[in-house]
C-alpha atoms as one frame of an Amber mdcrd trajectory, in Angstrom:
protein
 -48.030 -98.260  70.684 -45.801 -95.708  68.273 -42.414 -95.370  69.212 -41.071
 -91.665  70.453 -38.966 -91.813  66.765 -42.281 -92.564  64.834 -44.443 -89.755
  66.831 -41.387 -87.127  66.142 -41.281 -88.420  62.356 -45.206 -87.620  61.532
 -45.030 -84.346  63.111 -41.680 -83.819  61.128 -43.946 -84.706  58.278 -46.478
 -82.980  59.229 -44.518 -79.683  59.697 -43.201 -80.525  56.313 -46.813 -79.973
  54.770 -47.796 -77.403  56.532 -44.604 -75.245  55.319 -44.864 -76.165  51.522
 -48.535 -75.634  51.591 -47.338 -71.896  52.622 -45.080 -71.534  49.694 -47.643
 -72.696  47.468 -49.740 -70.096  48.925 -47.798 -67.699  48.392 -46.132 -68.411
  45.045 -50.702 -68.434  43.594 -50.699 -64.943  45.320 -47.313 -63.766  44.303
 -48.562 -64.803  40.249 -52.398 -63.846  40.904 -51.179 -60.485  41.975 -47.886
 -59.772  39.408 -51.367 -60.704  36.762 -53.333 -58.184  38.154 -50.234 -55.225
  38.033 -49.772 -56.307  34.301 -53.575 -56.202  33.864 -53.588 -52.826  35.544
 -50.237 -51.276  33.326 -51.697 -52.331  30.409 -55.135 -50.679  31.307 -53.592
 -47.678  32.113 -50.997 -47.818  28.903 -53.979 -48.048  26.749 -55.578 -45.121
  28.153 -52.729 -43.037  25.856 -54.086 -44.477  22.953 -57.287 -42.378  23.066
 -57.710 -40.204  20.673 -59.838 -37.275  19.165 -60.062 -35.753  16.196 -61.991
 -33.452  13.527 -64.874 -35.168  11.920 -65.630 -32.305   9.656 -65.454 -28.351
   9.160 -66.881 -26.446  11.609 -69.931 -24.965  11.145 -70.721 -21.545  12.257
 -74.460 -20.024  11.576 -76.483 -17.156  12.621 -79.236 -18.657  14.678 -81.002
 -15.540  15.695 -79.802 -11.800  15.260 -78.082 -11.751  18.974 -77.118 -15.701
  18.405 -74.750 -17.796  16.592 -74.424 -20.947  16.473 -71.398 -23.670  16.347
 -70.887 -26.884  15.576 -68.137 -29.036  15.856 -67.880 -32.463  14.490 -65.476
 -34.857  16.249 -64.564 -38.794  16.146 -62.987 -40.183  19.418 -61.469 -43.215
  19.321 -61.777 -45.899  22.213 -59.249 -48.630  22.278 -61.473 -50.574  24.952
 -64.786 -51.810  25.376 -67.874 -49.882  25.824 -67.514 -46.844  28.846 -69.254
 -43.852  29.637 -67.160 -40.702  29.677 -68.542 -39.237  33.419 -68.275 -35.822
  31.226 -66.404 -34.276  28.015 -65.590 -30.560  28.680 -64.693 -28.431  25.674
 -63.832 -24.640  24.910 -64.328 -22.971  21.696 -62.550 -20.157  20.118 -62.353
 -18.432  17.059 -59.858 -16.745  15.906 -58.140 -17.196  18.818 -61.228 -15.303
  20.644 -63.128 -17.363  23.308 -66.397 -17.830  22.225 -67.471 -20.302  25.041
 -67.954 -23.717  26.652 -69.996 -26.193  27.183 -69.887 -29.998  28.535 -71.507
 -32.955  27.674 -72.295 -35.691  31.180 -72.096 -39.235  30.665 -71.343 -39.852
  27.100 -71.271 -43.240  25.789 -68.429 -44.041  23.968 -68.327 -47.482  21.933
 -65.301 -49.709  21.226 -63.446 -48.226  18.130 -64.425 -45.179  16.327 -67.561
 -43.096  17.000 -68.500 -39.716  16.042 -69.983 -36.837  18.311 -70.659 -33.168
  17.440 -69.589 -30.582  20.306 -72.415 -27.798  20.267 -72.143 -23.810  21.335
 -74.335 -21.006  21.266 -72.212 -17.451  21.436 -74.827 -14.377  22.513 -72.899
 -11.748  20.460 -74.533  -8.954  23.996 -71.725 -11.178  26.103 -69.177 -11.896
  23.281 -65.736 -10.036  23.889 -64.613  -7.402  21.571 -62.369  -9.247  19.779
 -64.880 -12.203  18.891 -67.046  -9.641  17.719 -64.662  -7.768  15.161 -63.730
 -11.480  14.350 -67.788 -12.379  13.325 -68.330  -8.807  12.061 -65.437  -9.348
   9.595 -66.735 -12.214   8.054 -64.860 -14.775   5.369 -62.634 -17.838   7.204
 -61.554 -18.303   9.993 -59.699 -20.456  12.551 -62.065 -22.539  14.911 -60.118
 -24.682  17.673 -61.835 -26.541  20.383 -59.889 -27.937  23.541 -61.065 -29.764
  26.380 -61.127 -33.114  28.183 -62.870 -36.466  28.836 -62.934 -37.867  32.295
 -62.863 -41.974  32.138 -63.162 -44.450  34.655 -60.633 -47.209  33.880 -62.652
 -50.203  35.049 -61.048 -53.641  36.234 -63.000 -56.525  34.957 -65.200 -54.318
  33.294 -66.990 -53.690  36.673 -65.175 -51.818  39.610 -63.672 -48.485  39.026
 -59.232 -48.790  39.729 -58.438 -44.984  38.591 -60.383 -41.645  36.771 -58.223
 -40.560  33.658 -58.501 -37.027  32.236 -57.701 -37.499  28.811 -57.200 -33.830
  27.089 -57.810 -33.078  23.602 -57.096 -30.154  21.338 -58.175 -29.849  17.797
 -58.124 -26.614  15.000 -59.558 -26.055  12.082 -58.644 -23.265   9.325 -60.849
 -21.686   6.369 -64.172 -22.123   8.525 -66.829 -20.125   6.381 -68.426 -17.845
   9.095 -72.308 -16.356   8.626 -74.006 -13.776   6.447 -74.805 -11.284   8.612
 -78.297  -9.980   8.373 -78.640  -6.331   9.039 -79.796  -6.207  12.594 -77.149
  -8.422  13.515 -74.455  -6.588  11.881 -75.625  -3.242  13.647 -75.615  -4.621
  16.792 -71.834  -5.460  15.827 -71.729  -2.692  15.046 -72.732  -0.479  17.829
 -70.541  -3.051  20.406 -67.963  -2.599  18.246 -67.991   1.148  18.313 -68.406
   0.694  21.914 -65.322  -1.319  22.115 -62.901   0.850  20.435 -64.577   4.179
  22.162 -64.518   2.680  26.215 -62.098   5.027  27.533 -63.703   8.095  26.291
 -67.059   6.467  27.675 -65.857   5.580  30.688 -64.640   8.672  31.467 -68.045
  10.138  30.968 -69.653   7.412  33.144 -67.501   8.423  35.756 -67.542  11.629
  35.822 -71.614  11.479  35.516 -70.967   9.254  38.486 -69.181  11.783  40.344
 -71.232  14.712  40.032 -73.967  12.661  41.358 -71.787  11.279  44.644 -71.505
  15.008  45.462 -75.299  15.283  45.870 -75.780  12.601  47.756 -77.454  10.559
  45.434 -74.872   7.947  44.008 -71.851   6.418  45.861 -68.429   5.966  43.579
 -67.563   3.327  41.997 -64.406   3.370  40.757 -64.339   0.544  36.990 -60.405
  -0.532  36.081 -60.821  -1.817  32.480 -58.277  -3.721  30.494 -57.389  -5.445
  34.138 -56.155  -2.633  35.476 -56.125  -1.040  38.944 -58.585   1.225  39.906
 -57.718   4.332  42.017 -59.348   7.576  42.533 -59.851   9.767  46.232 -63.050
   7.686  47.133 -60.873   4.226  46.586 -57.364   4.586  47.122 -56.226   1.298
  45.795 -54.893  -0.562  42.742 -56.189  -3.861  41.586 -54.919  -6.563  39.349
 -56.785 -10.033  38.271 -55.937 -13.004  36.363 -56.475 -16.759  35.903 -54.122
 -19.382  35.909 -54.779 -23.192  34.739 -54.683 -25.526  37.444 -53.870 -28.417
  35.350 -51.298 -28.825  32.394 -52.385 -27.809  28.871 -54.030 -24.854  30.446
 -57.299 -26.545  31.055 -59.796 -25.531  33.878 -60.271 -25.707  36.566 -58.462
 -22.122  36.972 -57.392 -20.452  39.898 -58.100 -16.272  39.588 -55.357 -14.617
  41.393 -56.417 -11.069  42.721 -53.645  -8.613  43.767 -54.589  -5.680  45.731
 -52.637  -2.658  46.589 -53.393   0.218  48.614 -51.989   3.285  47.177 -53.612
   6.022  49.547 -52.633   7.030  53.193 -54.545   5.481  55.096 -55.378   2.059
  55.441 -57.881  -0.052  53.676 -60.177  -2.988  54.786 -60.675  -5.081  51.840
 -64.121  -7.207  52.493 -65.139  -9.339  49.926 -64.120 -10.508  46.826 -66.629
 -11.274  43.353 -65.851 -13.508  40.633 -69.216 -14.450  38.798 -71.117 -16.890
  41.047 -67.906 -17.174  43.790 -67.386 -15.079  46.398 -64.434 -14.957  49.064
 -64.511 -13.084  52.308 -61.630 -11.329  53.024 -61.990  -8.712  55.887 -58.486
  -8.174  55.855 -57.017  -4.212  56.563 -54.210  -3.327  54.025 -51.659  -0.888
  55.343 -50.397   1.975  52.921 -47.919   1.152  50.161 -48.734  -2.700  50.887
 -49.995  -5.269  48.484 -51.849  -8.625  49.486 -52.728 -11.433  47.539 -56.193
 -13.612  47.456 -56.939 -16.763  45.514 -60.242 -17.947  44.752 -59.630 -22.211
  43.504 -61.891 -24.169  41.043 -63.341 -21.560  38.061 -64.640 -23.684  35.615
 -64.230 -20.402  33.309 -62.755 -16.978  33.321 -64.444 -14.486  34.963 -66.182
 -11.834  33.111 -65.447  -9.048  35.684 -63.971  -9.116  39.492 -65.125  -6.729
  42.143 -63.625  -5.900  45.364 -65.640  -4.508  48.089 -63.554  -2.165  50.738
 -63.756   0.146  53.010 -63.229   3.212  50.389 -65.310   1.765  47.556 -65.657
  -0.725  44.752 -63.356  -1.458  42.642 -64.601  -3.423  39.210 -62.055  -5.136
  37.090 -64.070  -5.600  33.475 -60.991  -7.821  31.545 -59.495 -10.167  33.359
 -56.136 -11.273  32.295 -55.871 -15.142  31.466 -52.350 -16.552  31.656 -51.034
 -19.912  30.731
């Protein structure tokens, strides 16, 4: 039979192995993890080294006598294996005019180089007057397209660690724009004409406007071009709009930040809020000689007009500042 000093010995031993089994434990998941944050840094390091850039001129073409056409060719280069941009969001402009955007989902993007071509169509009824003056003068011009790509960084190739924006921003110069045909160019034309005359036409709108509200046949609406405040007896109040990038390098999403200000004597109940497809409900009274604030989160574009809804009338705000 063992002695006490042989029984206390083996669990001594025994104690022994237990404790540098531990260590060894934890010096595999100490190295196994300090591989797996050097894996990870250098994933995320070699997300910089994506990079786009212009495959070609632009093309710009007349595709119908209210349409034309862009096209620009890019090459984006992939320092990893094969992934699948979730989407590629882009902006075009011309001349420094926005002429549009567009996106393109799930685009597969192969190790190395590969090139893509970034498509808009611009309806010169929607374009803005200085895109149109831009087309209508014909010659060069300066196309520049800005966006993003969103990319999963994958570990292993297989489970998704972190979504990367990766922005781009490319311009090119002496981009040969259309032949205009001559129902296109008068329809320039005419918007054009419309452009440069929309104070004297507004004022007739409104004052058409006005002799009908005192028949009883057509309520005021007061319009605030050139983003503007609005203000007249029926709607004593003021209103300002703009958009602000949410993210650096003044991508979208944008944030449109509406100020409203009640310039009359009595107060005002603002109701609702319009911004293309979004809508905010405000049902908030303004005092006189007071100013309040609204935001209205995730535009993926700038609004084409903003409308407020109160208690004294509509108030339309047809060019929205963008900032940023």
């Amino acid at each position: 039979m063992a002695s006490l000093e042989e029984r206390v010995a083996r669990l001594e031993a025994a104690e022994r192995r237990r404790r540098l089994l531990g260590l060894a434990r934890l010096a595999f998941y100490a190295i196994l993890l300090a591989g797996l944050v050097v894996y990870l840094v250098g994933l995320y390091e070699s997300s910089g080294e994506w990079r786009a850039e212009l495959a070609d001129t632009p093309r710009v073409g007349l595709r119908s006598p209210r349409v034309v056409g862009v096209e620009v060719p890019l090459r984006i280069y992939n320092p990893d294996g094969d992934v699948m941009a979730k989407l590629v969001y882009y902006r075009v402009y011309i001349n420094g005019y926005y002429a549009g955007d567009g996106f393109m989902p799930y685009l597969h993007l192969p190790s190395g180089w590969s090139e893509h071509v970034v498509r808009l169509e611009v309806d010169l009824s929607r374009a803005s007057c200085g895109l149109a003056q831009a087309l209508a003068s014909g010659g060069n011009a300066t196309v520049r397209v800005e966006g993003y790509a969103m990319v999963d960084l994958k570990v292993f190739g297989r489970f998704t660690w972190k979504t990367v924006t990766l922005p781009f921003n490319l311009t090119a110069t002496q981009v040969q724009l259309p032949q205009l045909d001559p129902a296109t160019r008068g329809l320039l034309e005419l918007y054009l004409y419309a452009c440069n005359n929309s104070a004297s036409i507004l004022e007739v709108l409104q004052a058409a406007a006005s002799l009908l509200s005192q028949g009883g046949l057509l309520p005021v609406s007061p319009i605030a071009p050139g983003g503007g405040g609005g203000g007249s007896p029926a709607a004593p109040i003021n209103v300002t709009a703009a958009v602000e990038p949410q993210t650096p390098g003044g991508l979208p999403p944008y944030v449109l930040v509406v100020n409203v200000t009640n310039t009359g004597s009595e107060p005002v109940v603002v109701y609702e809020i319009h911004a293309d497809s979004h809508t905010l409900e405000v049902n908030e009274t303004i005092q006189p000689g007071t100013t309040r604030t609204y935001h209205i989160d995730g535009l993926l574009t700038p609004p084409e007009q903003v409308t407020v809804s109160t208690s004294s009338g509509t108030v339309v705000v047809v060019a929205v500042k963008v900032l940023g």
